[in-house]
N, C-alpha and C positions, 0 to 999 in steps of 0.2 A: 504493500500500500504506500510505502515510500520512493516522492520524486527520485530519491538521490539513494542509490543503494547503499550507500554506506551506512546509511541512517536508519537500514533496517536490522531491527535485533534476530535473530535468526534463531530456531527454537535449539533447546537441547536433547539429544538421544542419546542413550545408552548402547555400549557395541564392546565388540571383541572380538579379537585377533589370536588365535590359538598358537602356539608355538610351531605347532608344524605346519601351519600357513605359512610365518613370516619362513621358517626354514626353505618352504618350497618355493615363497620367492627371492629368498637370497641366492638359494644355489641359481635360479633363471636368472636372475641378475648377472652374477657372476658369469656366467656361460654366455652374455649376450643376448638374453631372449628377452620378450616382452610382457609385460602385464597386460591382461586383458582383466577389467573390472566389468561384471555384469549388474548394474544397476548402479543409481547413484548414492544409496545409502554404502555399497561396498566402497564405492571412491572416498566416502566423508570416512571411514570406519579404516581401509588402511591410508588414507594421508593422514589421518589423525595419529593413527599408532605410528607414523613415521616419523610427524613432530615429537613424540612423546621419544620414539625409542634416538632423539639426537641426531637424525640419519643426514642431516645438511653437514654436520662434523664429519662426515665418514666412517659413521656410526652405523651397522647392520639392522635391519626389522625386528625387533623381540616382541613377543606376546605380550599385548595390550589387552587391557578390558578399564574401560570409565567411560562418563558421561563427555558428551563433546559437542560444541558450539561454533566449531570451523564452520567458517562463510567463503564459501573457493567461488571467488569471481573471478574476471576477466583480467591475467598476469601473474594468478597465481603460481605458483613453481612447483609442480608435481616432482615428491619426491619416489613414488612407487609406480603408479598406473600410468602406462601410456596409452590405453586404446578405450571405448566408452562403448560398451552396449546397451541402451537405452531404450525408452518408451518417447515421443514426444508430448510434448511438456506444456501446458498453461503455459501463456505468454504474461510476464511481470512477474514471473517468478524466481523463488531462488533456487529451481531448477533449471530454469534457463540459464541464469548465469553461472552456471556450476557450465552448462552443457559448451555456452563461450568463453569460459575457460581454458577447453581444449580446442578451439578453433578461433576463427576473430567473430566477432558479433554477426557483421555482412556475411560471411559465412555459414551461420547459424540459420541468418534471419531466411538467407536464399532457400535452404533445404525446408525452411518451414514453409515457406510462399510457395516452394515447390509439390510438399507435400499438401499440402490445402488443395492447389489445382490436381491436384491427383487423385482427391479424395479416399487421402491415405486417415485412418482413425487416430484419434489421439485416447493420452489419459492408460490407466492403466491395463486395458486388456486391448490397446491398439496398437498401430504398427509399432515398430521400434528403426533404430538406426545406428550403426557402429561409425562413433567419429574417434578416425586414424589420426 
């Protein structure tokens, strides 16, 4: 509901990151490979244990579990997930800007204009879209 997203308080959720998640993506890490996060509570659940576990230090993923109020908008620095499988998303949301994020906004906004003329469905049991 806020002009200016900074301005908006973003809720809290509880999450967690098992040890042998963060394991299985440190060794993909390490080998080169990529994160694919399925949904955007996954992307808010491991970037959050990424801040926790120090990983901008050169710090490894560790098992996380707490409450978390990350707001990943547009510049954010992904230290875990590089690829987004998603549902599309309410416009003015802080789903959308999680989703510009990992793309530029124009970007964003084209695939939704596109999918509108498509009469692609939105919301939770509608299309989805993996942004590379």
């Amino acid at each position: 509901s806020s002009d200016d997203p900074l301005q908006h308080h973003i809720h809290t959720e509880y999450f967690h990151v098992p040890q042998q998640t963060a394991d299985v993506i440190n060794r993909a890490r390490a080998q080169g490979g990529r994160v694919v996060a399925v949904g955007t509570t996954v992307v808010r659940a491991l970037e959050s244990a990424a801040v926790m576990s120090d990983m901008k230090s050169g710090g490894q993923l560790q098992q996380q579990g707490a409450a978390t109020s990350l707001y990943i908008l547009p510049g954010f620095q992904f230290q875990v997930v590089d690829l987004l499988l998603t549902n599309f998303h309410v416009p003015r949301s802080t789903l959308v800007m999680m989703v510009s994020a990992f793309a530029t906004r124009e970007e964003i906004l084209a695939a939704y204009q596109k999918a509108v003329c498509d009469g692609y469905r939105f919301l939770s049991f509608g299309d989805a879209m993996l942004i590379l």
